[in-house]
Structure formats: structure tokens, C-alpha cells
C-alpha positions in Angstrom: 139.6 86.6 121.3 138.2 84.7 124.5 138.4 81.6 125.2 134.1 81.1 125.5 134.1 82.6 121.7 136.6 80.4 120.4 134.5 77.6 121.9 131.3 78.5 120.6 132.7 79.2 117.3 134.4 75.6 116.7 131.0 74.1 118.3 129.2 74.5 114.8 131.9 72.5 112.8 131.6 69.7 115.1 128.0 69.6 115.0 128.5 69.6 110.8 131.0 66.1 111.2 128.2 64.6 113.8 125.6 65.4 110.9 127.8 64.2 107.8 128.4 61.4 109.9 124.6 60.5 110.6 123.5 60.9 106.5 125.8 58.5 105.1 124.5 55.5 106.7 120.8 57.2 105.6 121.8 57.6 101.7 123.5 53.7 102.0 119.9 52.6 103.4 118.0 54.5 101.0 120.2 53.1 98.3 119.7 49.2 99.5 115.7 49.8 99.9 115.9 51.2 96.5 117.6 48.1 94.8 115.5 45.8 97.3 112.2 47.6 95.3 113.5 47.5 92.2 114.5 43.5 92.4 111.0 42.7 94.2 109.0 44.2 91.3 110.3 42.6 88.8 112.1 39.0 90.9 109.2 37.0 89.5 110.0 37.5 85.6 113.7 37.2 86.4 113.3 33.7 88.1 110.7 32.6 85.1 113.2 33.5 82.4 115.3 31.4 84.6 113.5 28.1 84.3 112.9 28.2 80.9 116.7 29.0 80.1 117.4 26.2 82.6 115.0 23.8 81.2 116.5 24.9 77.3 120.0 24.1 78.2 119.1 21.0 79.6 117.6 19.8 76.2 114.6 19.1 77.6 112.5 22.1 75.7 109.2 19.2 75.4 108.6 19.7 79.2 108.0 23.8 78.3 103.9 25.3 77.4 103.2 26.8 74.2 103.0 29.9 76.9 106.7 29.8 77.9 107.9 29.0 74.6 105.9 32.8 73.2 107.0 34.6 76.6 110.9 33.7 76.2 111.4 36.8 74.1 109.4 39.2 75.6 111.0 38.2 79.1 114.3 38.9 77.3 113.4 41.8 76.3 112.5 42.9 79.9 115.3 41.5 81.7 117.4 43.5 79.4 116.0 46.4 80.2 116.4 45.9 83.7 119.9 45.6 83.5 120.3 48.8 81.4 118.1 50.7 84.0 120.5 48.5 86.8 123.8 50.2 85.2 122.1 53.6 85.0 121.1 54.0 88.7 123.9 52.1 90.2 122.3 49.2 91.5 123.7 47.1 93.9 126.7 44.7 91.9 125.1 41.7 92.8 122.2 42.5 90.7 123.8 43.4 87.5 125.8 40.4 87.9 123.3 38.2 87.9 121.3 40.3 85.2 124.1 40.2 82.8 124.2 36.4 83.4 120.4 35.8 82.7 120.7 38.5 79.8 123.7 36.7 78.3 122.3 33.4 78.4 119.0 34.2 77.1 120.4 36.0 73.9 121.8 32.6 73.1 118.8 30.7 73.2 116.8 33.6 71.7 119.3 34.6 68.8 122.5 32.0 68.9 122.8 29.0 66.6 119.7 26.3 66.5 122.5 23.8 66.4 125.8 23.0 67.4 129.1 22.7 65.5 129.1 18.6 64.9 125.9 18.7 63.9 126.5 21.5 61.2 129.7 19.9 60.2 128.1 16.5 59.9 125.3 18.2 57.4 127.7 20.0 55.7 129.6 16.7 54.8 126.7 14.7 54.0 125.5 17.5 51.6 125.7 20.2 52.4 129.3 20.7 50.8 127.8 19.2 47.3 125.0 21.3 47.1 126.8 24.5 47.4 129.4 22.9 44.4 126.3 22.3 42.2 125.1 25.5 42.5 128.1 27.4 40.8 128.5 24.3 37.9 128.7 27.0 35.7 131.5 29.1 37.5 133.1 25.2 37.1 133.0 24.9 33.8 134.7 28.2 32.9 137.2 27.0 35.3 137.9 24.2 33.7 137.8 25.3 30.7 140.4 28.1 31.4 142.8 25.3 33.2 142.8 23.4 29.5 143.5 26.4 27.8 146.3 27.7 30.2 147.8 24.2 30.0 147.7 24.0 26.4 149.4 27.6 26.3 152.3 26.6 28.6 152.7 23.5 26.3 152.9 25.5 22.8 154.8 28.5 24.2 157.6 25.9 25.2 157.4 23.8 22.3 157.6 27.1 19.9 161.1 28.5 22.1 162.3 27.1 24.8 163.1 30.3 26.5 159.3 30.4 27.6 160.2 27.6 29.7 162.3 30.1 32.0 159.7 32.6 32.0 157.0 30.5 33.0 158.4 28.4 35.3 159.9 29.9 38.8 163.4 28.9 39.8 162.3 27.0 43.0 160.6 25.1 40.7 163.0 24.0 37.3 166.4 23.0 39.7 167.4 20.3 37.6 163.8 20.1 35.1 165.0 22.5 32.9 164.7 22.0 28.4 168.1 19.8 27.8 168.4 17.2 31.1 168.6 14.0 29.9 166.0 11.2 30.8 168.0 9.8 33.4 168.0 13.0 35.1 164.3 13.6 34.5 163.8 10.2 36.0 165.2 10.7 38.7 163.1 13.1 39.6 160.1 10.5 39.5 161.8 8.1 41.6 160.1 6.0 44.4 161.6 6.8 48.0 162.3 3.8 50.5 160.9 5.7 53.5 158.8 8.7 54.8 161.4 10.0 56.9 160.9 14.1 57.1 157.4 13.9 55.0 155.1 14.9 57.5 157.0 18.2 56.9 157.4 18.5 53.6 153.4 17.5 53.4 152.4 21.1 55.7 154.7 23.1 53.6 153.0 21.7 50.5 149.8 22.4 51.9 151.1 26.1 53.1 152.0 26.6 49.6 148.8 25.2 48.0 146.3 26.9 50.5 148.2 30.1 49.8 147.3 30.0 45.8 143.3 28.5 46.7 142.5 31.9 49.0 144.3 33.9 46.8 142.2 32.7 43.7 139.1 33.2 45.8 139.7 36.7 47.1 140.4 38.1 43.7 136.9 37.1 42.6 135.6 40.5 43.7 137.3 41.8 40.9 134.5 40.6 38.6 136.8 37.4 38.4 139.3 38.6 35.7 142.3 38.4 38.3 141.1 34.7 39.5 140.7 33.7 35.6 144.5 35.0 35.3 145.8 33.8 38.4 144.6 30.0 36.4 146.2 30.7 33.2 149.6 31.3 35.1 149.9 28.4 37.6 148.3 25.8 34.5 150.9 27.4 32.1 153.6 26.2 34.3 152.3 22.7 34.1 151.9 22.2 30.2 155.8 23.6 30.4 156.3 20.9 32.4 154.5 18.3 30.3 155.8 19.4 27.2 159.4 18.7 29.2 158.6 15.2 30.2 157.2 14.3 27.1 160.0 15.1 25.6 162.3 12.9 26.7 159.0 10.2 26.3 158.2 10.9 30.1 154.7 11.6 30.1 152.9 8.7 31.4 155.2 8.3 34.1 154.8 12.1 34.8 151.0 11.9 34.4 151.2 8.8 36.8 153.2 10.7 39.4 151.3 13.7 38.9 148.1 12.1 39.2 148.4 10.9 43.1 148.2 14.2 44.3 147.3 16.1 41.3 143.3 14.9 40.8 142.7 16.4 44.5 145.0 19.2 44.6 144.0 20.8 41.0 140.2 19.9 41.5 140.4 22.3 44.9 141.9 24.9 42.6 139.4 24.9 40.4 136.4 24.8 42.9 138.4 27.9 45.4 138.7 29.9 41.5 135.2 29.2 40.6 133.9 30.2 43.7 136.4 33.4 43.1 134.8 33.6 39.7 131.3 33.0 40.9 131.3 35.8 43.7 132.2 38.1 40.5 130.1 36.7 38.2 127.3 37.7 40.4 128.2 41.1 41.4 128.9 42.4 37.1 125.1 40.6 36.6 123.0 40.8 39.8 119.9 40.6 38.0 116.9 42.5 40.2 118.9 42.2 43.0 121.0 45.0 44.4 125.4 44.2 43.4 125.7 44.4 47.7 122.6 41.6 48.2 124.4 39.6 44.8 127.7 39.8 46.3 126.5 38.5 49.6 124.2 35.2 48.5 127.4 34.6 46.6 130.5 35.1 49.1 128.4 32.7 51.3 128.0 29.9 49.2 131.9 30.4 48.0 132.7 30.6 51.6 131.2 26.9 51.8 133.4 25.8 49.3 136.3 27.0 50.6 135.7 25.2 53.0 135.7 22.3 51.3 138.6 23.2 49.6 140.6 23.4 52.4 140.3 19.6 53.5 140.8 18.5 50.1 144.1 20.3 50.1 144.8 18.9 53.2 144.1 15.4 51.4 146.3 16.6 48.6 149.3 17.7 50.9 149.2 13.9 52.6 148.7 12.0 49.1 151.7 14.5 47.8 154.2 13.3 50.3 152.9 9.6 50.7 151.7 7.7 47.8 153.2 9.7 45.3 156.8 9.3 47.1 156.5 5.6 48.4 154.4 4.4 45.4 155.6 2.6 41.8 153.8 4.2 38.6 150.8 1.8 38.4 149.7 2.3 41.8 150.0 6.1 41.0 147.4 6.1 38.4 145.2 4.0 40.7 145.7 6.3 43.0 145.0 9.4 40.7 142.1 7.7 39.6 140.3 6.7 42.6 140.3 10.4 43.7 139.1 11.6 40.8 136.4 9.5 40.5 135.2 10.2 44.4 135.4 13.8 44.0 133.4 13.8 40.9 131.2 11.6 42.9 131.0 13.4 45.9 130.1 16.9 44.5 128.0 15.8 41.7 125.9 12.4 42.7 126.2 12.8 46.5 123.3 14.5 48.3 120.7 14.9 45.4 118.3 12.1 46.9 118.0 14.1 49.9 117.7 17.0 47.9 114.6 16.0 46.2 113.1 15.2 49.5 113.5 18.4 51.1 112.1 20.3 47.6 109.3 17.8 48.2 108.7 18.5 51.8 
């Protein structure tokens, strides 16, 4: 082959490179004046959604028009759009960016929370909290009236053979509190500490333990509440053992005392986290017109409220446990005991209902 053919025929595939060369920089422009259309058309909604989110965030919502206030979700709505169409044709990244940011701020304003977490919190203390108690009284009573009979249970099964005593009450639990100690040894057991050295701890294990048998309660409601009613009967069983043990030996105001501090918070919580348990069930075996899914629901959120209570009232239980009840003498006990029931019962029953009647009236 010459050497004038091999020239002509490489002269094509250079004139290919030169053209290859020449359309990229034409597709790039095409692209740019594409996005640069697309962000013109539709700039002056972006940067309107803009103000009103900035003016939103700013707390200062007075200085928006009726107009702005009715546009804000249509103008969601559209820049949303835009950013889906953005990600489809492969916009430029700077305008996704920034449509991602206006999109995810406007959901929140549109669709987030009307109010912050301190401000719910601060409701839910001042009412909040009480209401949603008052609204499963009767889930409370069958509570309660389970704990008496589970207590009452524990006390005859010991008294009748002592034996029961083992098989209610777990090993971690008897050590030396066991049918035949003496009432020095029982006591003991009472006894008033000189310091609070190594409490803290022993006050986050208690509330470990405690929490552990409140949720538990709780999440077996959706069983109808049969487990939650039977999860009662056990742990109050192990207390009438307990009392039928101290009085024994003549104990029992001094065990009442000790167990008073902590007990008038920590077994009121149990009973509120099993009612709510029992409530949730309640309302899913008789839903009335209402579907069991719609029943359950209306239900788990107004036990989920109480468990939420529950939780700092075992907290106040874990701290009275390993204070007061270690560092104080019997009197102060009761007092103690007392006191906290009496605020609870307050609290939950009395608190709140003033307001409530304004807002029924409103």
C-alpha cells in the first residue's frame, strides 16, 4: 500500500477526534442553558417560599399576608416537584442542593411539630400527664384491685406452709429473709446506714430492675391484658410473703415504714405502666364501633403517655430507695411514704381538671 493511501485513509479518523472534540463543549452548553431555563422559570416561586420559610423560622409569622400564609403549601408542593424533575434530568448539583434545602425546610414548617419539645414537656407536666391517668381510672381500679388480691394471696399461701415462701420469692431476694430468722436478723435488715457511700449505684440498678418489670407490664397488654394482670399477681405475691414474714416476728410497722419511702412511688408506677397494659387490651377485646386496629391505636397512645410518666416516677422511686429509706429512722419513713402518696394521688387525680373545664368550655 502507498504511502498517499495510507494518508488519506488515517485523514478520516482524525477528522472524527477534531469533531468528538468540538460536540462536547456543545452538549456541556446545551446542558447549562437547559438548567439556566429551567431555574429562570420557576426562580421567582423558589425565592418566595424562601421568605416566608425565613420569616417562619424567625418567629415572626405576624409580619406574613393571609396570601402567603394559603400559598406556603402550594409553593411546597411546586418546589418539590422541581427537585424531583431536577434529579430526573440531571440538573446542575447546585440546584438540587439548594432545592433539597428549601424542600426540607418547608416540610417542617408545613408538616413538623407546631411546638417544640419544652413546650410539650411543660404541658405534659402541667396536665397533660393527669389527664391521660384519668382517662383509664377504670384500667386503675382493676389494677389495684388485683395488687390487693395478689398481696393477700402471697400472705395466706405462706401463712398456710411455709414452703410457699421459697416458691414465691426468688433467691436474690430471701438471702437472709427467709421463714425462721430471728428478729434481730430481720432487723437488721431495716437498719439505718450512716452514709450514702456507693448509692448512686445501687439507685440506677434499682431503677434498671424496676423499669424492666413497668415495660414489661405494659407490652403484655396487647394480649387482651391477661399476661399484665398475671405479671401483678406474681411480683405482689412476693410482697404479702414478705409481710407475712415481718409480721411474724412483730415487724410490720417497721417494714411498712421502710417500705413506704420508696414503695408509695415505686408500686403506684406499677400500677399505672399495668393499667395502661391492661387498658390497651381492654380496648382492643371491646372496641365498640370502632375498628380493634383504630381501638388499639387511641389506646397505645394514651398508655404511651403514661409510661412516660411512669418512668420519672421510677426514677423518683430509685432515688427515695437508696436515700431516705437507707439514711432515714422509721418515723421519717412513714412521712416520707406518706407525702408521696398523697402528691401522686393529688397530681393524677386533682391536678389539671380546672383547666380542663376551660378548654371543654372554650
Amino acid at each position: 500500500m502507498s504511502t498517499a493511501t495510507m494518508t488519506a485513509t488515517a485523514i478520516p479518523a482524525s477528522k472524527g477526534d477534531i469533531r468528538n472534540e468540538i460536540e462536547a463543549p456543545s452538549l456541556i452548553e446545551a446542558a447549562a442553558l437547559r438548567s439556566d431555563k429551567f431555574r429562570l422559570e420557576r426562580e421567582d416561586e423558589w425565592k418566595r417560599l424562601e421568605i416566608i420559610l425565613g420569616l417562619m423560622e424567625k418567629g415572626r409569622i405576624k409580619r406574613l399576608s393571609d396570601d402567603d400564609v394559603l400559598a406556603l403549601p402550594a409553593l411546597y408542593r411546586m418546589a418539590a416537584s422541581s427537585l424531583a424533575v431536577a434529579r430526573e434530568t440531571s440538573l446542575d448539583a447546585s440546584t438540587i442542593a439548594y432545592l433539597e434545602s428549601l424542600v426540607q425546610r418547608a416540610w417542617f414548617q408545613v408538616y413538623g411539630p407546631r411546638e417544640g419539645f419544652f413546650r410539650w414537656f411543660r404541658k405534659f407536666l402541667s396536665g397533660g400527664l393527669s389527664q391521660s391517668v384519668r382517662d383509664i381510672w377504670l384500667d386503675i381500679c382493676i389494677a389495684l384491685a388485683v395488687m390487693v388480691a395478689g398481696t393477700i394471696v402471697g400472705w395466706l399461701l405462706v401463712a398456710r406452709d411455709q414452703e410457699w415462701f421459697y416458691i414465691l420469692v426468688p433467691a436474690q431476694f430471701a438471702d437472709v429473709r427467709q421463714p425462721g430468722a430471728s428478729r434481730e436478723v430481720l432487723l437488721d435488715t431495716l437498719k439505718v446506714e450512716n452514709d450514702a457511700s456507693g448509692m448512686s449505684a445501687f439507685a440506677a440498678q434499682l431503677f434498671t430492675n424496676n423499669s424492666s418489670v413497668c415495660i414489661l407490664a405494659f407490652a403484655l397488654g396487647f394480649a387482651f391484658g391477661v399476661p399484665s394482670l398475671l405479671l401483678l399477681v406474681q411480683n405482689l405475691a412476693i410482697l404479702g410473703a414478705f409481710m407475712w414474714l415481718y409480721d411474724s416476728q412483730g415487724l410490720l410497722p417497721e417494714f411498712g415504714a421502710w417500705l413506704a419511702v420508696h414503695g408509695t412511688t415505686e408500686l403506684f408506677a406499677i400500677m399505672l405502666s399495668s393499667a395502661a397494659g391492661i387498658h390497651i387490651g381492654r380496648k382492643m377485646a371491646f372496641p365498640g364501633r370502632r375498628s380493634i386496629l383504630t381501638a388499639a391505636s387511641d389506646a397505645g397512645k394514651r398508655g404511651a403517655q403514661v409510661m412516660v410518666g411512669v418512668v420519672l416516677m421510677l426514677v423518683f422511686a430509685a432515688l427515695l430507695e437508696a436515700f431516705p429509706r437507707q439514711l432515714a429512722e422509721t418515723e421519717t419513713r412513714g412521712l416520707i411514704g406518706a407525702f408521696m402518696l398523697i402528691f401522686w394521688l393529688t397530681y393524677f387525680f386533682a391536678f389539671g381538671r380546672g383547666r380542663e373545664r376551660e378548654e371543654l368550655e372554650a
